[in-house]
N, C-alpha and C positions, 0 to 999 in steps of 0.2 A: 482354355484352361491348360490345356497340352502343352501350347507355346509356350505360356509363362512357367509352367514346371522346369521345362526342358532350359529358361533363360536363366531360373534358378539353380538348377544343377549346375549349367555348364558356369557361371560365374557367384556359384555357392559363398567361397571365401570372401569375394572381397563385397558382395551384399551384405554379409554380417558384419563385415568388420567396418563399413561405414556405418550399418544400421545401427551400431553399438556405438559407434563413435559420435553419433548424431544425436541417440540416447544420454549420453553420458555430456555433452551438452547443453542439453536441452534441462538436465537436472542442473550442470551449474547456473544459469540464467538466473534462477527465482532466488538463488544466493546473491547473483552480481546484483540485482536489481532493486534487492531489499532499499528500501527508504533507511535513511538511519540519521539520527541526529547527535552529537557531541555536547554534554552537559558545559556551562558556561561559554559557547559558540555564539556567533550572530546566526538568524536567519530569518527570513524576509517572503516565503511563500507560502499561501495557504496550508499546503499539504505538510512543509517544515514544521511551520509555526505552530500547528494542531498536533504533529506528531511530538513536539517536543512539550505542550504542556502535558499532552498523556503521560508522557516519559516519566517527567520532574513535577509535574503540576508548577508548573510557573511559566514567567514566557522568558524568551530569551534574551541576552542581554542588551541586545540594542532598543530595546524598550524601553520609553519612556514616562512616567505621566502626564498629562495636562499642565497640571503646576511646575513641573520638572522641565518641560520645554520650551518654558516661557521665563521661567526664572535664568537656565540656563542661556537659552538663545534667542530671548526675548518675543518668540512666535511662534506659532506651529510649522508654516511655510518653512523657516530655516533648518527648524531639528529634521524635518525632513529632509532637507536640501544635505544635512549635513550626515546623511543615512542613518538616522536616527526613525522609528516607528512610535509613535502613541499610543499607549496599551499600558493597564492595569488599573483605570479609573474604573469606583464600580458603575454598573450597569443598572439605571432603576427601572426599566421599563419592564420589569419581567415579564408582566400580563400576557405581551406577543409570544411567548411564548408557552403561551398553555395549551397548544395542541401536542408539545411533550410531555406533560402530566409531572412538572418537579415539583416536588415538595415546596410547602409554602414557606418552608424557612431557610428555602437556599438561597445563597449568594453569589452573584453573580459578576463576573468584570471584563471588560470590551478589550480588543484590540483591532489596531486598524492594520489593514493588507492592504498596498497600494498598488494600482497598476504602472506607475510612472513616477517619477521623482520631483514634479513639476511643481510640491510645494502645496499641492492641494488634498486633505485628507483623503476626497472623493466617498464612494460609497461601501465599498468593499469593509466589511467588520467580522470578526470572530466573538463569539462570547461565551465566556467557561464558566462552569461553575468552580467555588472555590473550598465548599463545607460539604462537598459527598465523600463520600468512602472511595469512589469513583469516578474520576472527575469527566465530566462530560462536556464537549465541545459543538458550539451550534457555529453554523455562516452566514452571513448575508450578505448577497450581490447590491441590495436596494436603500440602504441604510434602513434596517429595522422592519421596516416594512414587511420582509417575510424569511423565514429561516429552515435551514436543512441541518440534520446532526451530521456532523464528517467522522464519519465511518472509515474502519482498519481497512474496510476493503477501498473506500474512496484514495486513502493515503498509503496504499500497496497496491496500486491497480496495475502497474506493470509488472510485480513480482506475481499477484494473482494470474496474470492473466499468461505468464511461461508456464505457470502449474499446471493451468487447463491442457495447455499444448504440450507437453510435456507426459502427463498422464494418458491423455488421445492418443499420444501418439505412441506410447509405452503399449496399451491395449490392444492396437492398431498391430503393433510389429509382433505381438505374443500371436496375436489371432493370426494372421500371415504366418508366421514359421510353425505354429502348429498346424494348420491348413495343408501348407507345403511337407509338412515332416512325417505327416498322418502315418504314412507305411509304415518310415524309419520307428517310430515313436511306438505302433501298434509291435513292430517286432521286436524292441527294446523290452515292452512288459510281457512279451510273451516269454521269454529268453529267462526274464527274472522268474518268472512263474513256473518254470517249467525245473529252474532252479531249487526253488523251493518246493516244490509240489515231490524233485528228488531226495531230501531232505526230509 
């Protein structure tokens, strides 16, 4: 412990002034990292596509429906080829989803997430509700088969997870300089106290 005092003192300044530096960092991050999406934009990833019906309650505009991409480009294969996504038909199957417990009078409408362009819907689906107060967003990797709600923290998982480190490490650097300042610190309140106490 002697050593590390002694490593402290003799290079005081420029330990804080990194430690500060590394702080002050580590607060920007969860700024840079924030997810964010732009009303009337295209986008095409889970985390996008979920963050932006929270956003607007709708999806985005490269969406298309069913009827819409067949009338258009006579298949699903092509709207997709032609980066277009499937989404806003509703959703009748609600039943799979009554281990969320929605009201029986809500309504429901799909979209599809693709892993590739290749023309093939695949299995990858979102499905929102459309009549809550709050609109809520479920996924599915297996088409219907089984579902997860996508969660702020699922679709901020890199801005969460600079918070964490960020914080640890904010805690971290307060406990170390108090630790190390112990003396300085105790003879700083005595100084005031002894201030006051003339007073």
């Amino acid at each position: 412990m002697n050593k590390i005092k002694e490593f402290y003192t003799r290079y005081k300044k420029i330990i804080l002034i990194v430690g500060l530096l590394l702080m002050v960092i580590l607060l920007l991050m969860p700024i840079v990292t924030t997810r964010r999406v732009k009303e009337g934009n295209a986008y095409y990833s889970k985390k996008d596509v979920a963050l932006y019906i929270y956003s607007f309650e709708e999806l985005p505009k490269n969406f298309i429906t069913k009827a819409e991409a067949e009338d258009i480009y006579g298949n699903y294969a092509n709207a997709i080829k032609e980066m277009k996504n499937i989404g806003g038909d509703s959703y009748k199957y609600e039943g799979v989803i009554t281990s969320y417990k929605l009201p029986s009078y809500v309504k429901l409408q799909e979209a599809d997430i693709y892993k590739n362009r290749s023309g093939q819907r695949g299995e990858w689906r979102l499905v929102y509700t459309t009549n809550l107060a709050n609109v809520q967003v479920y996924f599915s990797d297996n088409h219907y088969g089984s579902f997860s709600k996508v969660t702020n923290w699922q679709m901020q998982s890199a801005r969460n997870v600079f918070l964490i480190i960020f914080f640890v490490y904010t805690a971290s650097f307060i406990a170390a300089f108090i630790l190390l300042e112990k003396s300085n610190i105790r003879f700083f309140f005595r100084r005031i106290t002894q201030r006051l106490a003339r007073k």
